[in-house]
VEXDREN-2710 file (C-alpha; in Angstrom, 1 decimal):
% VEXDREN-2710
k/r/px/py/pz
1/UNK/87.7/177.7/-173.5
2/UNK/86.3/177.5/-170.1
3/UNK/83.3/175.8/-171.0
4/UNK/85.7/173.1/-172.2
5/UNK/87.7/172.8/-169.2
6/UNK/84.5/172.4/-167.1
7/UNK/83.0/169.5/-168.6
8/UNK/86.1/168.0/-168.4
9/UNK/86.5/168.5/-165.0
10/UNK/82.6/167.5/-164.5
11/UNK/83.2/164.1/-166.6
12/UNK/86.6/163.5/-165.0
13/UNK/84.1/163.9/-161.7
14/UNK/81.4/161.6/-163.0
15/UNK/83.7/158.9/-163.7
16/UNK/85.9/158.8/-160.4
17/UNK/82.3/158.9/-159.0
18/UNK/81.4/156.0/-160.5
19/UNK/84.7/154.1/-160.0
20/UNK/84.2/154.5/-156.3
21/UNK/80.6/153.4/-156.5
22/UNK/81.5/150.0/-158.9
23/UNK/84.4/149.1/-156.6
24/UNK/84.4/145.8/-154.5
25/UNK/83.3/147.8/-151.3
26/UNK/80.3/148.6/-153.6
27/UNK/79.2/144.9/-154.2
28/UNK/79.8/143.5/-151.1
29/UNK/76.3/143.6/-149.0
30/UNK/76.1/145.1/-146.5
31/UNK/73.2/144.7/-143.0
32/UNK/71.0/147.2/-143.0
33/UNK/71.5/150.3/-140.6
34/UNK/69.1/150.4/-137.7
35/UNK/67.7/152.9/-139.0
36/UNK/66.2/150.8/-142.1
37/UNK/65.4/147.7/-140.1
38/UNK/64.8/148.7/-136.7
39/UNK/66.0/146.6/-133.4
40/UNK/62.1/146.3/-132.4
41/UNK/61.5/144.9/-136.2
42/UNK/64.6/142.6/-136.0
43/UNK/63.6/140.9/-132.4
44/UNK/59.2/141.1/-132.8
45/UNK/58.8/141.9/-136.6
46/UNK/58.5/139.5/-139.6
47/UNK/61.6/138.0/-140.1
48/UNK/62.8/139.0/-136.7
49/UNK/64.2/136.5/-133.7
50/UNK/60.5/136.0/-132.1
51/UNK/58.4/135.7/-135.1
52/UNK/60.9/134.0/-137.8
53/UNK/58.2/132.4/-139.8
54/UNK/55.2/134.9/-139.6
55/UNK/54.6/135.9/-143.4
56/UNK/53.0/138.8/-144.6
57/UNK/49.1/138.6/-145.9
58/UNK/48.1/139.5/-149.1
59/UNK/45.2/141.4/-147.9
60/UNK/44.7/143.2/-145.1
61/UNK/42.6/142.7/-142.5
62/UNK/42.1/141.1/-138.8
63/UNK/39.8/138.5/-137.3
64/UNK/38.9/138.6/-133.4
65/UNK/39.0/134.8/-133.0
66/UNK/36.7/133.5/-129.9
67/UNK/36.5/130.0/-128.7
68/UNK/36.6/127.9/-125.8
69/UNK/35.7/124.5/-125.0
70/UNK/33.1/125.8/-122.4
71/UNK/34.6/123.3/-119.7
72/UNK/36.7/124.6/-116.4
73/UNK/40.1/124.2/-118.0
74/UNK/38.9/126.2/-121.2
75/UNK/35.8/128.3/-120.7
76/UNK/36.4/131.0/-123.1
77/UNK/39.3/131.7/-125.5
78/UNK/40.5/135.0/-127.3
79/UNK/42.9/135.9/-130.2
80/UNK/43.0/137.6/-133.2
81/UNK/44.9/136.4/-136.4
82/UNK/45.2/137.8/-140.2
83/UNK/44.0/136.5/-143.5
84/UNK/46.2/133.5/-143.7
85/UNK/45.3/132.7/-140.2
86/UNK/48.7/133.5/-138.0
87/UNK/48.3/135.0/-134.8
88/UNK/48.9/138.5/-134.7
89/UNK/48.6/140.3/-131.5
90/UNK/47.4/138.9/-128.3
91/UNK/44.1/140.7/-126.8
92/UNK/43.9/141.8/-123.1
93/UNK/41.0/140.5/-121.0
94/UNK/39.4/142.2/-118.3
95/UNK/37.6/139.8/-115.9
96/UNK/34.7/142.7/-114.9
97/UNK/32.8/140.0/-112.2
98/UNK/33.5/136.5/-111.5
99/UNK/31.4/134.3/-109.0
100/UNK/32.9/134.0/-105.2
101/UNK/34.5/131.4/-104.2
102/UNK/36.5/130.4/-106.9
103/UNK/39.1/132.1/-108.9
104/UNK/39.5/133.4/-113.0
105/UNK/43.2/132.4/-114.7
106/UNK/43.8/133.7/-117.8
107/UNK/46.6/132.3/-119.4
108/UNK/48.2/132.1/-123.2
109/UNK/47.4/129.0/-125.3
110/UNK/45.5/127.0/-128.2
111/UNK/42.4/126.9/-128.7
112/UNK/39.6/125.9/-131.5
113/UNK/38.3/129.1/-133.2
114/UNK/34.2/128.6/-132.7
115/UNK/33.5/132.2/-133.6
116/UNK/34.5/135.9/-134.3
117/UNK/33.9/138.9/-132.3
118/UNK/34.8/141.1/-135.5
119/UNK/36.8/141.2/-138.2
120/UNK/37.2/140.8/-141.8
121/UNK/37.6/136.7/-142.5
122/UNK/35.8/134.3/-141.2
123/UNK/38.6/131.5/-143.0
124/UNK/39.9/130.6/-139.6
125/UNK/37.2/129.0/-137.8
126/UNK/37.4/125.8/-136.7
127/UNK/41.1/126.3/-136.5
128/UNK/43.5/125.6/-134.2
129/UNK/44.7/129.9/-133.0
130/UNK/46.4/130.9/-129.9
131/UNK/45.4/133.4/-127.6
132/UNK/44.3/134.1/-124.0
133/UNK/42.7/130.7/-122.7
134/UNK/40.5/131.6/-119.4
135/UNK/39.5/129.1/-116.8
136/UNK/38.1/128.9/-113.6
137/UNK/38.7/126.9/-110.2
138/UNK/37.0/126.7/-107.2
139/UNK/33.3/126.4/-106.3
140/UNK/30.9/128.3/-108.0
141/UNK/26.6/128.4/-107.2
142/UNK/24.5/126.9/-110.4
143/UNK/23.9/129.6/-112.6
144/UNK/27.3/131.5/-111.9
145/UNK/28.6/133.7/-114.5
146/UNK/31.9/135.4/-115.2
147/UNK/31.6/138.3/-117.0
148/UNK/34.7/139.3/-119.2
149/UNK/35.6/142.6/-121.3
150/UNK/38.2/141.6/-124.2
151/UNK/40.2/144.1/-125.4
152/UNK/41.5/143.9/-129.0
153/UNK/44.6/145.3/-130.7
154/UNK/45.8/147.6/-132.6
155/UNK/42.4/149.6/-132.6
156/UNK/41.2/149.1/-129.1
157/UNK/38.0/147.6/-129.9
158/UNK/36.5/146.1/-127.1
159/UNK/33.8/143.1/-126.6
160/UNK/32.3/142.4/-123.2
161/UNK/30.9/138.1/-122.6
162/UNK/29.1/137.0/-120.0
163/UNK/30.1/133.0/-119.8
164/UNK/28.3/130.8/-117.6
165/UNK/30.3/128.8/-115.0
166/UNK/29.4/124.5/-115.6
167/UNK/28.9/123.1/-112.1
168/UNK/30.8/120.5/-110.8
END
């Protein structure tokens, strides 16, 4: 007999447990908790407020975009971007010597992918990617160089370029 009365109270159990879990509370969606979608994810991830329309690649992998116009205003360009050609993260560059007399700016912007430092595609070239843009003004001797270390992310590998300085 108590065999009986258990799995009568276990099915009695099962069933209000699966009243609750059908109810309207049940169907009604719900956000997801922080901790399933993260506040970093929902401002800077896919989806998120900063990068609404980034969609994910169907492969992996990362390109180390270079470019640059080679004129003042855009001597050398640096970004990196994944197989469908969206930016991904923005490199850091290190100006390591620059000519006297004039002055480096690195700033973010678009620029014409003309070759790759490293990575896995080579699809985006001749693309329009965005990235750090570096230019120079001021006067600079014939023959000046700038010498730049680019730093890309998320591995750390670096690339140093030595770009000569068009006189004026």
């Amino acid at each position: 007999m108590p065999a009986i009365v258990l799995r009568a109270a276990l099915s009695a159990l099962a069933v209000s447990a699966g009243l609750v879990a059908f109810s309207g509370e049940g169907f009604a969606q719900s956000p997801p908790t922080l901790q399933e979608y993260p506040l970093r994810d929902r401002i800077f991830g896919p989806g998120g407020a900063v990068f609404p329309d980034y969609v994910t690649p169907n492969e992996y992998g990362t390109a180390y975009l270079i470019g640059g116009s080679g004129t003042r205003s855009a001597l050398f360009a640096a970004g990196t971007a994944d197989f469908n050609c969206q930016q991904t993260q923005v490199p850091t560059i290190k100006v390591l010597s620059a000519p006297p007399g004039g002055q480096v700016f690195i700033r973010y912007g678009s620029f014409t992918a003309r070759a790759i430092d490293g990575g896995a595609t080579t699809l985006c070239l001749s693309r329009q990617a965005k990235g750090l843009v570096v230019s120079f003004k001021g006067k600079a001797a014939p023959g000046s160089q700038i010498t730049l270390r680019v730093t890309y992310p998320p591995r750390g590998v670096w690339y140093d370029h030595v770009i000569p300085v068009p006189a004026r």
